[in-house]
C-alpha positions as CSV (number, residue, x, y, z in Angstrom):
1,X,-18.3,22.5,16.5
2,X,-20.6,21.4,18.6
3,X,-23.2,18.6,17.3
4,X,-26.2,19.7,18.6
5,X,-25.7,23.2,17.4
6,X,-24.6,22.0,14.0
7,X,-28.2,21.5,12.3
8,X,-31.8,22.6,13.9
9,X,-33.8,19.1,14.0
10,X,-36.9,21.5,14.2
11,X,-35.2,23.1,10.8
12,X,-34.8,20.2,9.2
13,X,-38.2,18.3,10.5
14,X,-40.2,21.7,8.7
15,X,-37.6,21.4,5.3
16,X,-38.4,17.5,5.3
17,X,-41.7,17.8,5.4
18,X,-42.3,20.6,2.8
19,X,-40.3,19.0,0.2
20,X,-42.7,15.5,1.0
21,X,-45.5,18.1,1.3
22,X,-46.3,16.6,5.1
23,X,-47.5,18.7,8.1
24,X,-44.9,18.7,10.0
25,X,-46.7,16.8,12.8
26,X,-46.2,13.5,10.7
27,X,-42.6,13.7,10.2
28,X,-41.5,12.2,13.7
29,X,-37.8,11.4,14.6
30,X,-38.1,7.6,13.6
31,X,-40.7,7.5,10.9
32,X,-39.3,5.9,7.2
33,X,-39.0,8.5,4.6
34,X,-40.1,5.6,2.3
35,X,-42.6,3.0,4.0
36,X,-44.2,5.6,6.1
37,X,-44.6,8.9,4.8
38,X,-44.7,7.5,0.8
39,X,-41.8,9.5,-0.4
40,X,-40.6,8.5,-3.9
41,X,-37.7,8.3,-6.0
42,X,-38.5,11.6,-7.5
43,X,-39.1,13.5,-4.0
44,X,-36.3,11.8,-2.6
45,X,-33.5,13.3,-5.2
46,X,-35.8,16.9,-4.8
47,X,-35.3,16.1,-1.0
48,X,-31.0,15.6,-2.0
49,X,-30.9,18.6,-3.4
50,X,-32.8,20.7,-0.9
51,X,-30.4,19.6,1.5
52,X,-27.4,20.0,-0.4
53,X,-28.0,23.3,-1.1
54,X,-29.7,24.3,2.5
55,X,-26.7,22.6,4.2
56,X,-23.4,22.9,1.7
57,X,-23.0,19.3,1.5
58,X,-22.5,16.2,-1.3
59,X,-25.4,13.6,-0.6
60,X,-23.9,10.4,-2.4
61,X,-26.8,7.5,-3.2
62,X,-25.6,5.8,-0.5
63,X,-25.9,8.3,2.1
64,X,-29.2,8.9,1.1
65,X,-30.2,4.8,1.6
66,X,-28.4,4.8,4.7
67,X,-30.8,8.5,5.9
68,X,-34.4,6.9,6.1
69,X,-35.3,8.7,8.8
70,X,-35.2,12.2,10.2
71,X,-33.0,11.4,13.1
72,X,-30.4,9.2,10.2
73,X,-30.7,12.7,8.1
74,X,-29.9,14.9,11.3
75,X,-26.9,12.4,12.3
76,X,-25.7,12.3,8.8
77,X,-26.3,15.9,7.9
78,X,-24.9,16.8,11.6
79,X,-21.5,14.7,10.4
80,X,-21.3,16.5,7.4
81,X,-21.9,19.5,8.3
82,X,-18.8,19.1,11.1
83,X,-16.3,17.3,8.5
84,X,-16.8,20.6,6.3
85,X,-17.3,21.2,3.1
86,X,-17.1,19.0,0.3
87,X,-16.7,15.8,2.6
């Protein structure tokens, strides 16, 4: 598969910011899901499970730690997606 065809960053810039209820104009490529756009603990596990079920993946805590940004989603999600499911 190839990586850049495995998840839309567009797709998943418009799915990150309607679950932090951000235009999508705010949620650039390197801003912090945390410091910079005031996502919580509450939107971050709504957040999980959006993308869990919008890309057929297990998000351990971990993961989402390590995915503070858009482009550490897309390169996590994008790795994921490519391992298959269940990984």
């Amino acid at each position: 598969m190839n990586p850049d065809s495995a998840i839309d960053l567009e797709k998943l810039r418009a799915t990150v910011a309607e679950t932090l209820e951000l235009d999508v104009e705010e949620v650039t490529d390197d801003a912090r899901f945390v410091e910079d756009l005031g996502a919580d603990s509450l939107l971050a596990l709504e957040m999980q499970v959006v993308l869990e079920e919008q890309y057929g993946v297990h998000l351990t805590e971990d993961d989402l730690r390590a995915a503070t940004t858009l482009r550490a989603a897309h390169a996590l999600l994008t790795a994921r997606t490519a391992a298959g499911p269940g990984e």
